[in-house]
C-alpha positions in Angstrom: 0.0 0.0 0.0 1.3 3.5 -1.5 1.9 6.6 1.5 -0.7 8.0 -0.6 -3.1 5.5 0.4 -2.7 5.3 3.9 -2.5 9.5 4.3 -6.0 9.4 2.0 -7.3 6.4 4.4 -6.4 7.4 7.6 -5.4 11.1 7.2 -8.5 12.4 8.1 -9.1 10.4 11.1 -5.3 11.4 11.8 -6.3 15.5 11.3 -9.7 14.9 13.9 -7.6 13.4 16.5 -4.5 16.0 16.1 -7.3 19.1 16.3 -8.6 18.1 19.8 -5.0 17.4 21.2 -2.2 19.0 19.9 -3.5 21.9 17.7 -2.3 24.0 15.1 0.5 21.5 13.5 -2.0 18.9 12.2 -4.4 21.3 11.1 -1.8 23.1 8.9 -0.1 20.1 7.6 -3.6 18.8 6.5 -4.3 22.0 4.5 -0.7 21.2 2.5 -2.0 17.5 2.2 -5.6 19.2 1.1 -3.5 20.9 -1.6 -1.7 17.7 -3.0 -4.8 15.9 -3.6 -4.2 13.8 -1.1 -7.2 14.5 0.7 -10.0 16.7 0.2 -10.6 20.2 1.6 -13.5 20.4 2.7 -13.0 17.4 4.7 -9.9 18.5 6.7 -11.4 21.1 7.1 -14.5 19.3 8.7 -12.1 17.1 10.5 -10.4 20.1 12.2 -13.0 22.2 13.0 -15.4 18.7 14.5 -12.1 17.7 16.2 -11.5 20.9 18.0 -15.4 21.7 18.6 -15.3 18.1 20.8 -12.2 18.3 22.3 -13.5 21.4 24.2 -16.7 20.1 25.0 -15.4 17.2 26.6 -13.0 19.5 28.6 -16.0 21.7 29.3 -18.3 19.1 30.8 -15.7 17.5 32.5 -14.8 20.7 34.4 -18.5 21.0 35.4 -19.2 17.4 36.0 -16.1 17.0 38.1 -15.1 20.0 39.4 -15.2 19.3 43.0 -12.5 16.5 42.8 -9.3 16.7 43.9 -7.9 16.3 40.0 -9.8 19.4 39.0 -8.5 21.4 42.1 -5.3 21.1 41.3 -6.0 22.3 37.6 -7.7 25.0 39.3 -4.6 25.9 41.7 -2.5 26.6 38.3 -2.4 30.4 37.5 -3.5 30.0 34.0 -7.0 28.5 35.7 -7.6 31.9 37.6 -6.5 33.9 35.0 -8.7 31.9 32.7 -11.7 32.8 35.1 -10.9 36.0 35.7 -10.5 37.0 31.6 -14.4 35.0 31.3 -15.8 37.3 34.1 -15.0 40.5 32.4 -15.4 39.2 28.8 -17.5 36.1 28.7 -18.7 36.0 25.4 -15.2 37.2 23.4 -13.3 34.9 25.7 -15.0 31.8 25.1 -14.3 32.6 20.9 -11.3 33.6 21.2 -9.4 31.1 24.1 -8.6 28.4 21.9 -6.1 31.5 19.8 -4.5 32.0 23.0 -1.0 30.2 23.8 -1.3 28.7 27.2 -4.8 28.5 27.9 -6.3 26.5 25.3 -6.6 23.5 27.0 -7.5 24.8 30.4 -9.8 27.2 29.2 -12.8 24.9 28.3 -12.6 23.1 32.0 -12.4 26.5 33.6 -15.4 27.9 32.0 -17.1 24.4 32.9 -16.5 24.9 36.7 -18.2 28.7 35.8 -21.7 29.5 35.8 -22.2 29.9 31.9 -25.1 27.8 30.5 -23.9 24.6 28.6 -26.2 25.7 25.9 -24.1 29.0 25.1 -21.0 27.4 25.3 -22.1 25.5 22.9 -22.9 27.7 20.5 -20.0 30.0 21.2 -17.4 26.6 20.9 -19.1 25.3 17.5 -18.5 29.2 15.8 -15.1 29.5 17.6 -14.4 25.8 16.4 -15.3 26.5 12.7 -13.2 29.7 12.8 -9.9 28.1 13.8 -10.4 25.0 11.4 -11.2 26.8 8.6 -8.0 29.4 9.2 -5.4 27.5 9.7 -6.5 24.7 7.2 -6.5 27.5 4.8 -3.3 28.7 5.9 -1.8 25.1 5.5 -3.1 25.0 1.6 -2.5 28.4 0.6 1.4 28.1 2.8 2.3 24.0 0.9 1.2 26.0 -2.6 3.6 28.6 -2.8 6.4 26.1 -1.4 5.5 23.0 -3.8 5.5 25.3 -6.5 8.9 26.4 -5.7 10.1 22.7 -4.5 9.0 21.7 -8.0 11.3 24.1 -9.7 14.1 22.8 -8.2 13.1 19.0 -8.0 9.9 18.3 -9.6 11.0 14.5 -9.6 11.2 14.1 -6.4 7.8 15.7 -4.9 6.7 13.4 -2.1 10.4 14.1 -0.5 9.3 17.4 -0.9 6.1 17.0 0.8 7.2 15.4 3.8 9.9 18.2 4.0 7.3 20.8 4.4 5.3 18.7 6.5 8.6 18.7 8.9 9.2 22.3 8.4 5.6 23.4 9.6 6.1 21.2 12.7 9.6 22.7 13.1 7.7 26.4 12.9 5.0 25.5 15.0 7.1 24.1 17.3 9.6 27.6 17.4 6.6 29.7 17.9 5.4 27.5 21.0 8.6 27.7 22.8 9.0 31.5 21.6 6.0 31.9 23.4 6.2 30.0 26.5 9.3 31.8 27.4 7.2 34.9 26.8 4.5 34.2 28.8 7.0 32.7 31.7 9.2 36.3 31.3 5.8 38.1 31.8 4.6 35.8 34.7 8.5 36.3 36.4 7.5 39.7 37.8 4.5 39.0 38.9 6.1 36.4 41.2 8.9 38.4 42.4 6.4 40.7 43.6 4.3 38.1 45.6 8.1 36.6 47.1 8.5 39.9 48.4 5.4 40.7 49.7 5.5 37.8 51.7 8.7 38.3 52.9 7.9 41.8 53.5 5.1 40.5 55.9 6.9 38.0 57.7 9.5 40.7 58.5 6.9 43.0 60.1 5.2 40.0 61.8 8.7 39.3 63.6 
C-alpha cells in the first residue's frame, strides 16, 4: 500500500484526533495534504474544525461534571486556571471565541469555564463558531502556505515531490514548534515579575510579623 493510500485512508481520522489534542500543527499540515490531492478540503477542514469543537466540550463538561475533585482542584490551583476565570468574568462572550487562539490557555480554558456558571447551551454555541473559525484558518493557511512552497520545490526538483512534501510537512512542525517555545518563554518572562512581587510581599510580611 502507497503513502498516498494510507494519508487518503487514515489522514482524516489522523487531522480529527491531532485538532482536539495537539492543535495547530495537524491542522496546517492537512491544509498542504488538502493541496496535494491527497485529501479533500473540505473534509480537513470538517475534521479540524469537528475535532476541535469536541475536544472542548469534553473539557468543558468535565470541568463541570467533576469539578469538585481533587484532580480538577489542582488544575484549578494553576495560575492559568484563575487567569482563565478571571479574563471569562469581564469578557464572557469574546473569551470563550477567542481562548482556543490564545497560547497557554487553550486547554485549560474549556474546563475552567465548565466549573463557571455559563449555560452549557451557550457554550455550545460560542465553541461550534469559535471551532469552525480556527479549522477553517489554519486549514486554509496550511493549503494556501504547501502551494507557494510545492510550486517552488518543484522548480528545483519536480521528480522528487513526495520528499518534498514530507519536507514541508517537517518544516511546519519545526515552525509551529519555534513559535510554541517562543511563546512560552514569553509568557514565563511576563509571569516572572509578577512572582517576584508576591516573594517579596511575603517576605515583606513576615519581616513586620517578627
Amino acid at each position: 500500500m502507497s503513502i498516498e493510500t494510507l494519508i487518503a485512508q487514515y489522514g482524516l481520522a489522523a487531522i480529527f484526533v491531532g485538532a482536539g489534542l495537539e492543535g495547530e500543527t495537524s491542522v496546517v499540515t492537512g491544509g498542504l495534504l488538502a493541496h496535494e490531492g491527497l485529501l479533500s478540503l473540505g473534509g480537513t477542514a470538517l475534521a479540524a474544525v469537528v475535532g476541535s469543537f469536541a475536544a472542548d466540550q469534553i473539557f468543558f463538561f468535565a470541568g463541570r461534571r467533576y469539578r469538585d475533585t481533587a484532580r480538577v482542584r489542582r488544575i484549578a490551583a494553576k495560575p492559568a486556571f484563575a487567569k482563565a476565570l478571571d479574563t471569562l468574568d469581564r469578557h464572557p462572550t469574546v473569551f470563550i471565541l477567542s481562548f482556543r487562539f490564545l497560547y497557554g490557555l487553550r486547554t485549560i480554558s474549556p474546563i475552567a469555564i465548565g466549573t463557571s456558571h455559563v449555560p452549557a447551551r451557550t457554550f455550545v454555541v460560542l465553541n461550534a463558531i469559535s471551532a469552525a473559525v480556527w479549522g477553517v484558518l489554519f486549514t486554509g493557511i496550511g493549503y494556501l502556505f504547501g502551494h507557494s512552497l510545492i510550486e517552488a520545490i518543484d522548480a528545483v526538483m519536480p521528480r522528487h515531490k513526495l520528499l518534498a512534501i514530507v519536507a514541508i510537512i517537517a518544516l511546519v512542525a519545526l515552525v509551529m514548534t519555534t513559535i510554541r517555545y517562543w511563546r512560552r518563554r514569553r509568557s514565563n518572562a511576563a509571569r516572572q515579575p509578577e512572582a517576584e512581587r508576591i516573594r517579596s510581599a511575603a517576605s515583606t510580611d513576615a519581616s513586620e510579623r517578627t
